[in-house]
C-alpha positions in Angstrom: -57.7 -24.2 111.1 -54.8 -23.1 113.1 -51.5 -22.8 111.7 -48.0 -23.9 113.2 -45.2 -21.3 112.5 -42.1 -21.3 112.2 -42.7 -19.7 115.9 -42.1 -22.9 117.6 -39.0 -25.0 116.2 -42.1 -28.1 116.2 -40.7 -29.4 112.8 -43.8 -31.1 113.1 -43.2 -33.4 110.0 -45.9 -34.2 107.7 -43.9 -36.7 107.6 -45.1 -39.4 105.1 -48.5 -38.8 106.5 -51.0 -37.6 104.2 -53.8 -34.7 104.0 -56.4 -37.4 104.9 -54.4 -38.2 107.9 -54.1 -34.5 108.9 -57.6 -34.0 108.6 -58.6 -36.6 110.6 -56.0 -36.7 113.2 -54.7 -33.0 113.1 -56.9 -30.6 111.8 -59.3 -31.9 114.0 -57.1 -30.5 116.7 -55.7 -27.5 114.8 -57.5 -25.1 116.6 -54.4 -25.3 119.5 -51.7 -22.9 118.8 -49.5 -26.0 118.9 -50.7 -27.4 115.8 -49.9 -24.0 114.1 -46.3 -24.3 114.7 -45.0 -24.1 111.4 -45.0 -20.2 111.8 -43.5 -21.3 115.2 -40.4 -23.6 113.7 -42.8 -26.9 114.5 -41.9 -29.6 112.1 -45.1 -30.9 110.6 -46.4 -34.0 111.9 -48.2 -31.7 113.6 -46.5 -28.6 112.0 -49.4 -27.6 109.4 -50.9 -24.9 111.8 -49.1 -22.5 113.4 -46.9 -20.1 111.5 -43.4 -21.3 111.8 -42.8 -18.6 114.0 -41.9 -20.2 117.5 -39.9 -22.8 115.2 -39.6 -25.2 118.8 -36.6 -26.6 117.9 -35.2 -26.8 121.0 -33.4 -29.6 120.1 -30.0 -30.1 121.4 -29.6 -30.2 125.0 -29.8 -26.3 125.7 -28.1 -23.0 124.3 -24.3 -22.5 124.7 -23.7 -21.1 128.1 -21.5 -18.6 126.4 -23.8 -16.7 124.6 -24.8 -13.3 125.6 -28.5 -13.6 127.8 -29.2 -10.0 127.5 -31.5 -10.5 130.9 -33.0 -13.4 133.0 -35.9 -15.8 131.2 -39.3 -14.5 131.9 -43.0 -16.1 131.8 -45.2 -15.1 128.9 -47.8 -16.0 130.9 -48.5 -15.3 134.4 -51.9 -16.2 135.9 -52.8 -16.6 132.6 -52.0 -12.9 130.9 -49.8 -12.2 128.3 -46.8 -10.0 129.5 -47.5 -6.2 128.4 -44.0 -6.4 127.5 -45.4 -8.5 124.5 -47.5 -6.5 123.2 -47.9 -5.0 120.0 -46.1 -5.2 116.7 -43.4 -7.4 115.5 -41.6 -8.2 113.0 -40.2 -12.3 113.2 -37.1 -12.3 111.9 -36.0 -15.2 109.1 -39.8 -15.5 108.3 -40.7 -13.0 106.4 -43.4 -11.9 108.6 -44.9 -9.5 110.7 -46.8 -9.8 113.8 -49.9 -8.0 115.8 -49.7 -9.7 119.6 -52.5 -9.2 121.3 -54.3 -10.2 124.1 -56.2 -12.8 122.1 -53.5 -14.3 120.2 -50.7 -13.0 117.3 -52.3 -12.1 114.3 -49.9 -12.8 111.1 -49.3 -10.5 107.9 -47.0 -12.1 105.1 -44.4 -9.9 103.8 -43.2 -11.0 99.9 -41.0 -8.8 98.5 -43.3 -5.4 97.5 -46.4 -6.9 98.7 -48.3 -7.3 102.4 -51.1 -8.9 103.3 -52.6 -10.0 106.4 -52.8 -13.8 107.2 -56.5 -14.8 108.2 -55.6 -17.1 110.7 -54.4 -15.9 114.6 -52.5 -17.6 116.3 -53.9 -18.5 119.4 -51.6 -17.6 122.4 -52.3 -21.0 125.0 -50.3 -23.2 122.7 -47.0 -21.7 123.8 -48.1 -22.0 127.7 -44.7 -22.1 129.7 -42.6 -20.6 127.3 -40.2 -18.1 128.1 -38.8 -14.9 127.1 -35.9 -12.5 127.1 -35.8 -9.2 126.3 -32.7 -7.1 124.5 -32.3 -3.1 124.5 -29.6 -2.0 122.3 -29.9 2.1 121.7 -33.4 1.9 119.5 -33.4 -1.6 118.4 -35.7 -3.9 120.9 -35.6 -7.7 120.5 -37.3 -10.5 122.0 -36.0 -14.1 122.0 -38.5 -16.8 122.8 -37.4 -19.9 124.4 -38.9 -23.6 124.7 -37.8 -23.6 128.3 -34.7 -22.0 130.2 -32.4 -24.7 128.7 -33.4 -25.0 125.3 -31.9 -21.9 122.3 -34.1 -19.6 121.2 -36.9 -20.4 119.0 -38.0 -17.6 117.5 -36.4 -14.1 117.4 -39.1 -10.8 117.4 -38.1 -7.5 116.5 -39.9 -4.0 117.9 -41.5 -2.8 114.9 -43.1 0.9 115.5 -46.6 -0.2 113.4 -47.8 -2.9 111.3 -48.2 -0.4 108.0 -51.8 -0.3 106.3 -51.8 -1.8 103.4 -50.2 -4.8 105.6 -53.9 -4.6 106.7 -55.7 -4.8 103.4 -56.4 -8.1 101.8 -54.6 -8.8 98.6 -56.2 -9.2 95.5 -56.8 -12.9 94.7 -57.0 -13.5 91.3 -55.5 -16.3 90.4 -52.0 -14.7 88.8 -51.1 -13.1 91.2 -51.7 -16.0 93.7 -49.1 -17.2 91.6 -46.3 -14.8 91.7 -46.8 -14.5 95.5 -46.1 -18.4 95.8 -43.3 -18.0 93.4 -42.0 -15.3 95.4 -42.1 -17.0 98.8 -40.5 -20.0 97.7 -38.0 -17.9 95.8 -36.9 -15.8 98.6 -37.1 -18.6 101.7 -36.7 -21.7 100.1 -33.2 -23.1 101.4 -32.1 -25.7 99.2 -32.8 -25.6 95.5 -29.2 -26.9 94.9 -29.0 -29.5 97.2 -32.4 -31.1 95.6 -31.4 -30.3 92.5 -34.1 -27.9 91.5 -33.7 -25.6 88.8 -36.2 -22.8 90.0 -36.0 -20.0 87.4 -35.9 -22.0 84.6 -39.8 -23.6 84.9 -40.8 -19.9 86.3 -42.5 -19.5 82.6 -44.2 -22.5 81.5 -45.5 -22.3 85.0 -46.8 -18.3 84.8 -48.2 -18.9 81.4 -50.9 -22.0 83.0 -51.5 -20.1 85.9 -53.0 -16.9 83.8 -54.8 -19.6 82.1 -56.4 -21.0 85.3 -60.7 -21.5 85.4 -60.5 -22.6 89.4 -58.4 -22.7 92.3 -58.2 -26.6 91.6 -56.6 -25.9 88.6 -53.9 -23.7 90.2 -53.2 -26.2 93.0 -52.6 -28.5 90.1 -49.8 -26.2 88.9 -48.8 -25.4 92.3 -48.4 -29.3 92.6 -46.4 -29.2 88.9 -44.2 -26.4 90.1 -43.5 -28.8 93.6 -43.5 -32.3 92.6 -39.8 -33.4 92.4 -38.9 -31.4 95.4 -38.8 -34.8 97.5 -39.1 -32.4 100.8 -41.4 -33.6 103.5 -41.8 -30.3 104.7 -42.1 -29.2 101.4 -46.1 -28.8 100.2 -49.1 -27.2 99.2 -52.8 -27.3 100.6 -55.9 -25.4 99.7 -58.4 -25.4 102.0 -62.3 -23.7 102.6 -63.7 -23.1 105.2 -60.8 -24.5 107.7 -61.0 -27.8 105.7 -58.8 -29.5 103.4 -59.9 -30.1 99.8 -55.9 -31.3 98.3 -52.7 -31.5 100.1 -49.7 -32.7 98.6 -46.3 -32.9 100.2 -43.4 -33.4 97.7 -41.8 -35.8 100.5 -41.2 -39.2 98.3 -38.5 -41.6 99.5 -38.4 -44.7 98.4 -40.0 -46.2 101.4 -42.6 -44.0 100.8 -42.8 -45.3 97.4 -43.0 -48.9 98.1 -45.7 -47.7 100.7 -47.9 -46.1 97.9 -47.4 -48.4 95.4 -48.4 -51.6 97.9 -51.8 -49.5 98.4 -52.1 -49.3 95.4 -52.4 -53.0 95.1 -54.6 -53.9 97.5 -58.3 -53.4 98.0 -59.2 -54.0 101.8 -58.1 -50.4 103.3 -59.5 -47.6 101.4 -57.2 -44.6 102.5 -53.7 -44.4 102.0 -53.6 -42.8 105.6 -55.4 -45.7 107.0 -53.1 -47.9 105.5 -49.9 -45.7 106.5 -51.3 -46.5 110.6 -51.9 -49.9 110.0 -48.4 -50.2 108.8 -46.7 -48.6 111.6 -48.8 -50.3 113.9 -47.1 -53.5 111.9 -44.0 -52.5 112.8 -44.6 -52.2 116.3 -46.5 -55.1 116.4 -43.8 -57.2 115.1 -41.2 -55.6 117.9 -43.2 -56.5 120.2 -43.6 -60.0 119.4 -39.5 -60.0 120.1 -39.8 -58.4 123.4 -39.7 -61.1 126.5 -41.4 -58.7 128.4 -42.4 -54.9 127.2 -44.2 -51.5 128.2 -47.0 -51.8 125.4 -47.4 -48.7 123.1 -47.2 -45.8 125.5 -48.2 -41.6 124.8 -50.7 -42.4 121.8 -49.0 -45.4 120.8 -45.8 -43.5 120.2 -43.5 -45.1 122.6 -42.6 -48.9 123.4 -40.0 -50.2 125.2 -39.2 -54.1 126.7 -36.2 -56.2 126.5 -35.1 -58.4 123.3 -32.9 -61.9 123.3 -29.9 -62.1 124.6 -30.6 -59.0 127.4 -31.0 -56.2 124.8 -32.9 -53.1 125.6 -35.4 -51.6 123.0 -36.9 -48.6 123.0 -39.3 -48.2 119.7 -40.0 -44.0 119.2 -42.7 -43.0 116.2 -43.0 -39.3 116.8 -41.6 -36.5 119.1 -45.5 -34.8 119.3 -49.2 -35.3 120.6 -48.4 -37.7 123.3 -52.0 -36.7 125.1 -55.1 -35.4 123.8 -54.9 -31.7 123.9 -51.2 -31.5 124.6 -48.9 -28.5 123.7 -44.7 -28.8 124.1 -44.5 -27.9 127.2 -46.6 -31.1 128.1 -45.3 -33.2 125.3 -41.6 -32.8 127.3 -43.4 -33.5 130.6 -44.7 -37.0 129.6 -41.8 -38.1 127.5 -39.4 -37.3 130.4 -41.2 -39.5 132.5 -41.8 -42.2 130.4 -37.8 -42.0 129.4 -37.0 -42.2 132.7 -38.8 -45.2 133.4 -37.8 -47.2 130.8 -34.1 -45.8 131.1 -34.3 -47.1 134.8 -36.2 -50.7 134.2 -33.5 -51.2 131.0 -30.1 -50.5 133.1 -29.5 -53.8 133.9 -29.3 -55.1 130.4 -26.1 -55.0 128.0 -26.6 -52.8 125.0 -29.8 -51.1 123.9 -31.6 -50.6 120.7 -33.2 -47.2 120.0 -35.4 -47.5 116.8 -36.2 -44.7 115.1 -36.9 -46.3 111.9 -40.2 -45.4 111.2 -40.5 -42.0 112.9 -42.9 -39.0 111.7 -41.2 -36.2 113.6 -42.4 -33.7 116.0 -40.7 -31.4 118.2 -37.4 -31.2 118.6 -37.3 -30.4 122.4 -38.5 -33.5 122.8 -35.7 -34.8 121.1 -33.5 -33.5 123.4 -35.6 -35.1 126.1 -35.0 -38.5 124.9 -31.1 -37.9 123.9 -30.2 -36.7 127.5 -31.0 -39.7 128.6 -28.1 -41.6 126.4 -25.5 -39.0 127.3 -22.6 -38.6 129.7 -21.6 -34.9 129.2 -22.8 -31.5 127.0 -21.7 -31.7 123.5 -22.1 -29.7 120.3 -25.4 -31.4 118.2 -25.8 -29.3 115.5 -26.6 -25.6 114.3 -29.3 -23.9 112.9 -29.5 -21.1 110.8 -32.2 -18.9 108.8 -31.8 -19.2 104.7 -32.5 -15.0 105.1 -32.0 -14.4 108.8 -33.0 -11.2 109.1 -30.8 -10.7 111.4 -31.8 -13.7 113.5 -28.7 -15.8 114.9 -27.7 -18.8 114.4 -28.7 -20.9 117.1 -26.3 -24.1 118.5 -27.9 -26.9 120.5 -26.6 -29.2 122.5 -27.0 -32.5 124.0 -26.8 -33.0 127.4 -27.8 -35.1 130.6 -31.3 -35.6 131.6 -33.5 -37.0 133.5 -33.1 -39.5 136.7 -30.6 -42.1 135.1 -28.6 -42.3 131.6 -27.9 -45.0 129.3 -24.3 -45.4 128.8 -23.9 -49.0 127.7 -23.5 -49.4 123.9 -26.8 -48.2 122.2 -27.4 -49.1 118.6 -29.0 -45.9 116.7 -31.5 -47.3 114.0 -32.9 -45.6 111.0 -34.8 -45.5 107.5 -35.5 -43.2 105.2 -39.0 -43.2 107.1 -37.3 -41.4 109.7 -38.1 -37.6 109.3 -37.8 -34.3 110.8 -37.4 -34.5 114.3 -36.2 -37.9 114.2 -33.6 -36.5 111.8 -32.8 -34.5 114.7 -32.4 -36.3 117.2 -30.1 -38.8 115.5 -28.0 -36.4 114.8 -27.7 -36.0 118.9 -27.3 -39.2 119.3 -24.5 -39.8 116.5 -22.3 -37.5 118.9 -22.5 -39.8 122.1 -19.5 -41.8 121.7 -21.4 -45.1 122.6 -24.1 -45.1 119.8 -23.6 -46.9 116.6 -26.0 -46.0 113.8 -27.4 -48.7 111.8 -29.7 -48.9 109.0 -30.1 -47.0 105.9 -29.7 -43.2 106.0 -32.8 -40.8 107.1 -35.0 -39.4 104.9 -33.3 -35.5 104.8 -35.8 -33.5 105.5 -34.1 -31.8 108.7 -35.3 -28.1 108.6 -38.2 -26.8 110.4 -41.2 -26.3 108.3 -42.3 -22.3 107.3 -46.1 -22.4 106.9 -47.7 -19.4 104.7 -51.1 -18.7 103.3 -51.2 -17.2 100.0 -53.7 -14.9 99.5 -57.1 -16.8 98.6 -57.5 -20.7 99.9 -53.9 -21.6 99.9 -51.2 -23.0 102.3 -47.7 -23.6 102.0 -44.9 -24.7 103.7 -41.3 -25.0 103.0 -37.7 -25.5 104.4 -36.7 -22.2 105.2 -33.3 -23.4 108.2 -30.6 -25.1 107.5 -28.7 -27.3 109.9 -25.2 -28.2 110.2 -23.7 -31.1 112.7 -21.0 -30.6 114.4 -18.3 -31.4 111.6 -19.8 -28.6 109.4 -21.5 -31.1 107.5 -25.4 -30.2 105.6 -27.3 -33.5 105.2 -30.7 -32.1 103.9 -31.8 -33.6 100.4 -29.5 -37.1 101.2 -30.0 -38.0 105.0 -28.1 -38.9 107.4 -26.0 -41.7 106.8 -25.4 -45.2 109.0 -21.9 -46.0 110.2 -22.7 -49.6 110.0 -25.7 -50.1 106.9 -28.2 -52.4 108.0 -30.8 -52.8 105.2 -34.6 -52.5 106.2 -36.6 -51.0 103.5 -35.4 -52.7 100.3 -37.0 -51.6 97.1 -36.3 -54.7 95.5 -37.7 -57.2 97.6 -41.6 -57.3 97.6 -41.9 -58.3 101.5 -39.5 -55.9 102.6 -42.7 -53.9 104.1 -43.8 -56.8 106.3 -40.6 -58.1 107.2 -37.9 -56.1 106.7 -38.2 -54.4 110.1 -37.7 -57.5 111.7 -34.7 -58.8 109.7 -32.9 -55.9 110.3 -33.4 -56.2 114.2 -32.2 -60.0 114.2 -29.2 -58.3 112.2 -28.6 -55.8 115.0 -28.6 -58.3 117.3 -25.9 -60.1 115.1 -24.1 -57.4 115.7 -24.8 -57.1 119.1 -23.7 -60.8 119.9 -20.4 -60.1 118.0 
């Protein structure tokens, strides 16, 4: 199973997509580098296999022109070989870990407080194809920033280390304590927001300990690692153990209310048997039903994650569900290729109509370079998005991203911004680009806050975790993880209350923003 990193800046959200749904859509694919991105900064829609170490968020528009580029963007890759320049040990700053690159991919060793141990996943070196790199000499220190594209921030920052030390090369013990402590540890030293969600950490440290030392089985202690996570409400927040590259539990402590009313309809019906089954044949509800408003429309585009058409009254939509996999076998690089086009298609066919709808309400996440892809095609002139910044930098900058003008055309008509606490991750994201164009309007109910980009680390023995490690500010200084980002005009879509607020709550709240519209 590869692993996503915090590498990449993905956030490839789990979003509210379960392990059965990674399984059979994602670790099917995890042996791409791109699906290890958590090590790489992916969010985890696709986020749960590579080591959050490229974190991808390349989510603004591009990097402050200001800032000091100690030398010209470089290739990784050319004709296919890894610049020598690469080579050799790292340390990944703001991770927490260490890093062997070789010629046949990184290979990852965790780094918890006194202990080391090596990661037995590598992380193979295709899935960050066309990225780039800069290199920094100050006196001894050597550093390495690796970039998205030329445009986009840095996504992960490496530091020359002289060796990987040995006992970073000797497995850990695995019995089931200390397991424990190192899961404890990580979350203790990286996890970024324990007071905004409210989560006493310390204090359930014993109770927790004591049934760990107790523990017959590694099911048992992914039960407690489940107790120790449950109320977290984090969708980038969770816990897998896995054999043999395949899942036997995930949980993700993401539970919104939408997400409740999702579970709990399951729950009450008999005809789909997976929760993941019935998750898809939701969205595809969703869409289904915009569609059926559309005089005339693209159809579900990039693996059904893009539509786009034309609503009464000359209204533009434009429907997004994820910012990641748009082809079979895509990486970033590819992903920003085919959403550029497609945005600039529908940005061109949609110019002639008088405000636009962008609906993000039910969207899973992905990369945030993407994101930027599709805000660029709403904006007029560079602006300030938001900032990023490592809970233990290491330090690793901070990193500002911007939204700017892409593509052929842009949008500048009023566009109506439209979210749910369904919207995730990447899509968290990329409103927060779009809030800064002064021609959007957000509508809806507030996102899910779940912003940061996902840190993916094994534990010693069969165990993954992930966790929110960055922590974003917009551009008013303002933190929205743990309480999303809220609407300036709330449009209900999702209402707890109302038992058909699943099956047509969606569409109510387009007829409203077409109220609004028509005003």
């Amino acid at each position: 199973m590869a692993r996503l990193h915090a590498f990449w800046h993905m956030r490839a959200t789990a979003g509210f997509f379960t392990m059965d749904f990674l399984n059979n859509s994602l670790l099917n694919r995890m042996k791409t580098l791109r699906e290890l991105a958590p090590a790489f900064g992916m969010r985890w829609h696709a986020c749960i296999a590579l080591p959050l170490i490229f974190a991808l968020t390349a989510c603004g528009g591009g990097a402050d022109p200001s800032a000091d580029k100690p030398a010209a963007a470089q290739p990784i890759f050319t004709q296919g070989r890894l610049d020598p320049a690469l080579k050799g040990p790292w340390r990944m700053l703001g991770t927490g870990q260490l890093v062997d690159w070789k010629d046949d991919g990184l290979h990852l060793f965790q780094e918890v407080k006194s202990r080391c141990y090596p990661d037995p996943q590598t992380l193979q070196s295709h899935v960050i194809d066309g990225f780039l790199f800069t290199k920094k000499q100050e006196n001894e220190k050597t550093t390495v920033e690796i970039h998205a594209s030329a445009n986009t921030p840095s996504a992960v920052t490496l530091e020359r280390v002289k060796e990987i030390p040995a006992h970073c090369r000797q497995p850990m013990s695995a019995s089931h304590s200390d397991i424990f402590n190192v899961f404890w540890d990580i979350f203790d030293l990286d996890y970024a927001f324990f007071k905004e969600r409210g989560i006493h950490w310390n204090e359930r440290k014993a109770e927790l300990e004591k049934l760990a030392s107790a523990a017959q089985s590694a099911q048992d202690l992914q039960k407690i690692f489940v107790k120790a996570l449950g109320d977290f409400n984090d969708y980038h927040t969770g816990v897998m153990h896995a054999e043999n590259g395949t899942s036997v539990s995930y949980f993700n402590s993401g539970n919104t209310a939408s997400y409740k009313m999702l579970r709990q309809a399951f729950e009450q019906q008999s005809d789909v048997d997976s929760l993941d089954e019935f998750q898809l044949t939701f969205l595809n509800g969703i869409q289904q039903s915009a569609m059926s408003r559309l005089g005339s429309s693209s159809g579900k585009l990039l693996n059904g994650a893009l539509l786009w058409g034309v609503l009464p009254g000359n209204v533009g939509y434009i429907g997004l569900s994820q910012e990641i996999d748009y082809a079979d076998g895509s990486n970033i690089t590819r992903d920003r290729a085919l959403i550029a086009a497609e945005m600039d298609r529908a940005i061109s066919a949609l110019q002639g109509t008088r405000a636009l709808v962008l609906d993000l309400s039910v969207n899973n996440g992905g990369a945030d370079a993407v994101s930027a892809e599709v805000a660029g095609r709403f904006s007029d002139r560079r602006r300030l998005a938001f900032t990023t910044r490592s809970h233990r930098p290491q330090g690793r900058a901070a990193q500002d991203w911007y939204v700017e003008p892409r593509g052929t055309k842009q949008y500048l008509k009023p566009v109506y911004l439209l979210t749910s606490d369904l919207t995730i991750s990447a899509g968290e994201t990329l409103t927060l680009m779009m809030r800064e164009l002064p021609h959007v309007v957000h509508v809806g109910q507030p996102t899910a806050g779940s912003q940061s980009n996902k840190l993916e680390k094994s534990l010693p023995g069969p165990f993954h975790v992930t966790l929110s490690h960055e922590i974003n500010t917009d551009s008013r200084g303002i933190v929205h993880e743990g309480r999303g980002i809220p609407p300036t005009v709330p449009v209900v879509i999702f209402d707890p209350a109302d038992p058909q607020a699943l099956t047509h709550g969606h569409g109510r709240a387009l007829d409203k923003v077409l109220e609004l519209i028509g005003r």
